[in-house]
C-alpha positions as CSV (number, residue, x, y, z in Angstrom):
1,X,0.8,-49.5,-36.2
2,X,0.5,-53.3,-36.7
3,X,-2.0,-55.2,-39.3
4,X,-3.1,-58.6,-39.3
5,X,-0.9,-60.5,-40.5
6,X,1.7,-59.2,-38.4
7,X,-1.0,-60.0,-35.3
8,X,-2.2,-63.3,-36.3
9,X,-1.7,-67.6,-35.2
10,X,-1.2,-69.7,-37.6
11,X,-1.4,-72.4,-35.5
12,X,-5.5,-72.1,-35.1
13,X,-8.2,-75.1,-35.0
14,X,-9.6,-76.3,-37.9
15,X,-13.1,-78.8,-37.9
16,X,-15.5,-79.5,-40.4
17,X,-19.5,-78.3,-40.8
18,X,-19.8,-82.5,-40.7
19,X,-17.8,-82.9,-37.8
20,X,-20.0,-84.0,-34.4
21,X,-20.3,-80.9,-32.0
22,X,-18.0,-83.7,-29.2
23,X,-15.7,-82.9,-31.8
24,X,-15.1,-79.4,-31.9
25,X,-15.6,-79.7,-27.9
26,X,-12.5,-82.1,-27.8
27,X,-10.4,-79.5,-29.7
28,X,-11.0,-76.5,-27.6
29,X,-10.7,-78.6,-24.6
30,X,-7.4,-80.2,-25.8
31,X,-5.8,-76.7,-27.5
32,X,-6.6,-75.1,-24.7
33,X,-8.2,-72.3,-27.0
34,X,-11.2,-70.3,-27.6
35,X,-12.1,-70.5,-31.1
36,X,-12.0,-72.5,-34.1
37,X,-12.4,-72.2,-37.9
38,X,-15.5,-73.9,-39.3
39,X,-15.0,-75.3,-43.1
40,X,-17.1,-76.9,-45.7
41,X,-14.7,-79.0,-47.2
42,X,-12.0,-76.0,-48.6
43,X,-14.6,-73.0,-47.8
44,X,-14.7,-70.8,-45.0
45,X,-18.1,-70.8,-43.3
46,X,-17.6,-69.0,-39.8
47,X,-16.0,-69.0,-36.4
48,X,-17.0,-71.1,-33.6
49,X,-16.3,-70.7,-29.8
50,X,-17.1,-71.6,-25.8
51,X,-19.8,-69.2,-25.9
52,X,-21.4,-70.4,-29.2
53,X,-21.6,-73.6,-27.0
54,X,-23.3,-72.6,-24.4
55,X,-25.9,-70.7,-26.6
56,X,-26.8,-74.0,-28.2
57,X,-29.2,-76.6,-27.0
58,X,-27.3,-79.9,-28.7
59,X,-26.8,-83.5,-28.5
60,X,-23.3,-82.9,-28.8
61,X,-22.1,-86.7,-29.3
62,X,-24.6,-86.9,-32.6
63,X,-25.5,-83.5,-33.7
64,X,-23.1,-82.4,-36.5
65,X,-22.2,-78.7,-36.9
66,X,-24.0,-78.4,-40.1
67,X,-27.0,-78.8,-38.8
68,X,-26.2,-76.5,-35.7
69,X,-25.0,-73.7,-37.7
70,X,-28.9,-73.8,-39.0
71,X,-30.0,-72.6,-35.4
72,X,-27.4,-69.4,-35.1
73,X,-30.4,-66.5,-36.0
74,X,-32.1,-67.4,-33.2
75,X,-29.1,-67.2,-30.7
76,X,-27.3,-63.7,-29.6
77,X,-23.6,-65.3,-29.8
78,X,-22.1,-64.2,-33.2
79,X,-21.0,-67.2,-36.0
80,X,-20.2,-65.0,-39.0
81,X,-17.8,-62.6,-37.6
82,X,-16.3,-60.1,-39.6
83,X,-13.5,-60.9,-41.8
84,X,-10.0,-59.4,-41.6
85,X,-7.4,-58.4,-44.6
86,X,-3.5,-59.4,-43.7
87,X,-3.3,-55.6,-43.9
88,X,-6.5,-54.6,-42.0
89,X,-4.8,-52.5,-39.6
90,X,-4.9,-52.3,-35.5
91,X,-7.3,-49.6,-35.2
92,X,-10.0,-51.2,-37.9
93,X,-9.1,-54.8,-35.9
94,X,-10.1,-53.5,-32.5
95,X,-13.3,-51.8,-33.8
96,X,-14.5,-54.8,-35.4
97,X,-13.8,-57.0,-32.3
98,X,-15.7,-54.6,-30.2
99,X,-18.7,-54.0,-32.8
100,X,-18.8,-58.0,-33.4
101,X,-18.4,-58.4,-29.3
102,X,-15.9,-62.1,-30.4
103,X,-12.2,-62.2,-28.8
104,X,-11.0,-63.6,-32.4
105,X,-11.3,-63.4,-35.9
106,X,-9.7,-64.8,-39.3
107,X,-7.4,-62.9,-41.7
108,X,-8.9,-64.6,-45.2
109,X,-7.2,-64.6,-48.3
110,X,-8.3,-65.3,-51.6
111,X,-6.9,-67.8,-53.7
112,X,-8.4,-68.6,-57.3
113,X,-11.8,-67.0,-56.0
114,X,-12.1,-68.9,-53.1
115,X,-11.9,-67.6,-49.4
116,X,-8.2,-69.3,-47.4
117,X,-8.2,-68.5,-43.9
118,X,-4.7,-68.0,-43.1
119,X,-4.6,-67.0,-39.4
120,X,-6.5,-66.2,-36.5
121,X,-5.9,-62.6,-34.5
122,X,-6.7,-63.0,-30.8
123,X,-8.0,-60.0,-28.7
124,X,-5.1,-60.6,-26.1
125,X,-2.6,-60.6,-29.1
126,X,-4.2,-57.0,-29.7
127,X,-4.3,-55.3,-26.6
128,X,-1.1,-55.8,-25.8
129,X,-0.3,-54.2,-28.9
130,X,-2.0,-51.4,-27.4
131,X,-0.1,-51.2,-23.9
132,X,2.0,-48.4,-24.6
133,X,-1.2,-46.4,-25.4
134,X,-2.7,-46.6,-21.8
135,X,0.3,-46.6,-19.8
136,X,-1.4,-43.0,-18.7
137,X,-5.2,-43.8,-18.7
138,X,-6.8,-44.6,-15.3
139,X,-8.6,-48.3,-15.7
140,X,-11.6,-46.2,-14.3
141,X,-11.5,-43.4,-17.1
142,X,-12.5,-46.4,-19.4
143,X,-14.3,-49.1,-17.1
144,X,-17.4,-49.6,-16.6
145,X,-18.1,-48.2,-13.2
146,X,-22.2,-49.9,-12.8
147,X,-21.0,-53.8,-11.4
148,X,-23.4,-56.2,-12.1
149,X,-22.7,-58.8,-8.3
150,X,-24.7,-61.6,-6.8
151,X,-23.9,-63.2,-3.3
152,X,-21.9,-65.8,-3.1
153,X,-24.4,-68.3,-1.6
154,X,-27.1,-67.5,-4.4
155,X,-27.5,-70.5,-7.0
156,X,-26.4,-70.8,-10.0
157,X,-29.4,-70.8,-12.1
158,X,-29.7,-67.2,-10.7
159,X,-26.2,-66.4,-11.9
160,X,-26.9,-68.0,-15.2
161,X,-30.3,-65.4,-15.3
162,X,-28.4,-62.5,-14.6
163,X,-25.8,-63.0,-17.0
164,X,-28.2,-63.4,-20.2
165,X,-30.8,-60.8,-18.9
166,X,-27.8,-58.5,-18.9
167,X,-26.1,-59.6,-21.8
168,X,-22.6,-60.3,-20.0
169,X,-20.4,-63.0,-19.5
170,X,-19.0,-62.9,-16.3
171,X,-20.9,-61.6,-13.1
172,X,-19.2,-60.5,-9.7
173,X,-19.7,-61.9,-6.7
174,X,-20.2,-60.6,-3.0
175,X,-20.3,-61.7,0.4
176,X,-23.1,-60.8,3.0
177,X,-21.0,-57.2,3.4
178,X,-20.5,-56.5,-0.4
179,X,-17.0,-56.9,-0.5
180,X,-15.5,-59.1,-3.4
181,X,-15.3,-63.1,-3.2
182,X,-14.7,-63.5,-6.9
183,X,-15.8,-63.7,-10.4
184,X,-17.9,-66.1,-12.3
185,X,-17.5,-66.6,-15.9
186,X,-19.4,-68.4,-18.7
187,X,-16.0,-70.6,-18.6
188,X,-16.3,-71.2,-15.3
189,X,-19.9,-72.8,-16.0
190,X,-18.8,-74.6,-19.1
191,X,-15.6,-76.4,-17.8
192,X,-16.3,-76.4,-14.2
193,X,-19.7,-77.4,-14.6
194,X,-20.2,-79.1,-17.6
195,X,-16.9,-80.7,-18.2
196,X,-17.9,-80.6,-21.8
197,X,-20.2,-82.8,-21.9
198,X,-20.5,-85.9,-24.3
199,X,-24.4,-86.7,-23.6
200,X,-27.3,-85.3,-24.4
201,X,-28.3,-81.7,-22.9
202,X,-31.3,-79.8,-22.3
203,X,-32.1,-76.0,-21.8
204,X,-32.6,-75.7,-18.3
205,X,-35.6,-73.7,-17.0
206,X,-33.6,-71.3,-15.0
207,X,-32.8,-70.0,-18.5
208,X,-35.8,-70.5,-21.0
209,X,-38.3,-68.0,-20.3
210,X,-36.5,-64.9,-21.6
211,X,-37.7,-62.1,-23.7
212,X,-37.1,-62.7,-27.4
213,X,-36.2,-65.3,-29.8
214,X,-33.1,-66.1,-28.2
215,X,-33.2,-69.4,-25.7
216,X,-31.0,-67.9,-22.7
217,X,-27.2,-69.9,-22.4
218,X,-29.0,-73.5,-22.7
219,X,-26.2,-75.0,-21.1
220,X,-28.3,-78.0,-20.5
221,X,-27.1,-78.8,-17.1
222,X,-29.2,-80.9,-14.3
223,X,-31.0,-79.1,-11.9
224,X,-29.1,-79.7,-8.9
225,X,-26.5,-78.4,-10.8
226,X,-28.2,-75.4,-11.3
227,X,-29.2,-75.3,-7.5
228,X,-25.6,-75.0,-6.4
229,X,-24.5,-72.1,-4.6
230,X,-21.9,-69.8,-7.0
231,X,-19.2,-70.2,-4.5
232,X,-18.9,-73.7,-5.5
233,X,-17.5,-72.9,-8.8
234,X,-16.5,-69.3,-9.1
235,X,-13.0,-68.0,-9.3
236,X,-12.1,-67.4,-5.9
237,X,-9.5,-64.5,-4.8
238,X,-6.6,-63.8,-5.3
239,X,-7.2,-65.6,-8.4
240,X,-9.5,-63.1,-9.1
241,X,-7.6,-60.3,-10.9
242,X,-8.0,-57.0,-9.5
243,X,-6.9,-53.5,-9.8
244,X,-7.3,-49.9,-7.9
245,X,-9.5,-47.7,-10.1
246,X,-6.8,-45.5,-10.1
247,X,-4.0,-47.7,-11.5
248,X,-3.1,-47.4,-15.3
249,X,-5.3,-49.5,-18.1
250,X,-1.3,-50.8,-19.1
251,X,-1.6,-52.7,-15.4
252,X,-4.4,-54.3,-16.1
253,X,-3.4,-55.4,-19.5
254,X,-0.5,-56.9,-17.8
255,X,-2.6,-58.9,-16.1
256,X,-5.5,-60.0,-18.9
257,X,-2.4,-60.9,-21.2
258,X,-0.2,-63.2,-18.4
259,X,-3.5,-64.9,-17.2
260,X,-5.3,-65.3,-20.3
261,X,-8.4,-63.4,-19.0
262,X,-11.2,-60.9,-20.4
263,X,-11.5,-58.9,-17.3
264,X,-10.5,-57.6,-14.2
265,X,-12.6,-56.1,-11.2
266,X,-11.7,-52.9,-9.9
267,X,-11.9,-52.7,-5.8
268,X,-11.9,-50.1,-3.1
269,X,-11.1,-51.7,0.3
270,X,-12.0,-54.9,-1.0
271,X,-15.5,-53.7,-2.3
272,X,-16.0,-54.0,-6.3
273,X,-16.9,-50.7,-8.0
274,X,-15.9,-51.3,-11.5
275,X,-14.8,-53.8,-14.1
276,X,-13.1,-53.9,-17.1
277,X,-12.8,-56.0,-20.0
278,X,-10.8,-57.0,-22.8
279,X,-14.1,-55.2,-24.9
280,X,-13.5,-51.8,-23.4
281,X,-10.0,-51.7,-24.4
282,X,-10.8,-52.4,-27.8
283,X,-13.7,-50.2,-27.9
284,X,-11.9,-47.4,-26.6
285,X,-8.9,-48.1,-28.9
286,X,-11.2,-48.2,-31.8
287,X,-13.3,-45.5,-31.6
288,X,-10.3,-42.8,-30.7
């Protein structure tokens, strides 16, 4: 069984608690990446990523991520992850993913009593560790088999509510007969929408009348934006991954790992009736 270190990229992002939040944007945007390490100077303070974004209602040309980082208990989207040993093994990796609900976290070492992060493990790193483990597991013996869909011609502000009342990321989408059109994703919204934005940004009202402390996604996008129909945007098939209920998990982590996707809907002539994520692999795998 793998650990960390054997697991991990050493070739993760780096910024600083007093670099500007357009920063950090930049980075992912350019890496092509997820998630980076936050520092204060030499120490480790936490992991940022696209969803940590969206949670966050920011000036993101001025703001500076000190002074964001302040705002994290009132938001749902984890910034202190758990931390992983270079010999924290697969099993204890996957559970903490899941537990944590984050598709990365640092392996810390410590050097002269201070905290080095030395790599970054990515969840699609880790379930295709796990392949050979579900080569014989139906997706729908671990999927979730209750899909959350919205039409296709339904606005995105509805999307957007759906989503953070449900506490998901991604939401299915139907035509007028329930069969599958695509998948929308919070990175649909925040690079085909926003196009990471470099001026100042609002919480729009679709989103800030929910139940609790938290603020919804505050995306801060302009309401015509948030009046467009999901079709506009979403991730239209065939690029929508999909698999038969009946096909092996092993398939669909083929597919999560060559795409560089979370999840993949399950259909029955063309109708969704289950989805499954990079989360339930990692839960399953962690609590067995």
């Amino acid at each position: 069984m793998p650990h960390a270190h054997e697991l991990m990229r050493d070739d993760f992002i780096l910024v600083d608690v007093d670099d500007t939040v357009a920063s950090l944007i930049g980075q992912i945007a350019r890496h092509e990446d997820c998630v980076a390490v936050v520092l204060d100077g030499t120490t480790y303070k936490g992991m940022a990523d696209k969803r940590w974004l969206l949670a966050s209602r920011i000036d993101p040309s001025g703001m500076k991520l000190k002074n964001l980082i302040t705002h994290r208990s009132k938001s749902k989207t984890q910034f202190y992850v758990p931390k992983l040993a270079p010999d924290t093994d697969l099993k204890e990796i996957c559970r903490l993913m899941a537990t944590a609900d984050v598709h990365a976290l640092p392996v810390i070492v410590s050097e002269n009593k201070k905290e080095k992060v030395v790599g970054v493990v990515h969840a699609l790193d880790v379930i295709k560790e796990l392949r050979s483990a579900y080569k014989g597991v139906k997706a729908e013996d671990i999927a979730s088999m209750r899909v959350i869909t919205i039409d296709q011609d339904d606005e995105v502000g509805k999307a957007m509510n759906v989503m953070n009342k449900q506490g998901i990321g991604h939401v299915v989408v139907v035509d007028s007969k329930g069969k599958l059109v695509g998948i929308l994703t919070l990175t649909d919204i925040l690079l085909d929408v926003q196009r990471f934005p470099r001026i100042n940004v609002r919480l729009p009202r679709a989103a800030s009348h929910q139940k609790g402390k938290h603020t919804g996604f505050g995306i801060g996008e302009k309401q015509d934006i948030l009046k467009l129909p999901v079709h506009n945007i979403l991730t239209h098939v065939p690029n929508c991954s999909t698999v038969a209920p009946e096909d092996p998990v092993a398939s669909a982590i083929d597919e999560m790992v060559e795409k560089g996707i979370a999840s993949i809907v399950l259909i029955r002539k063309d109708v969704p009736v289950g989805i499954i994520t990079v989360k339930d692999i990692l839960q399953d795998f962690g609590k067995a």
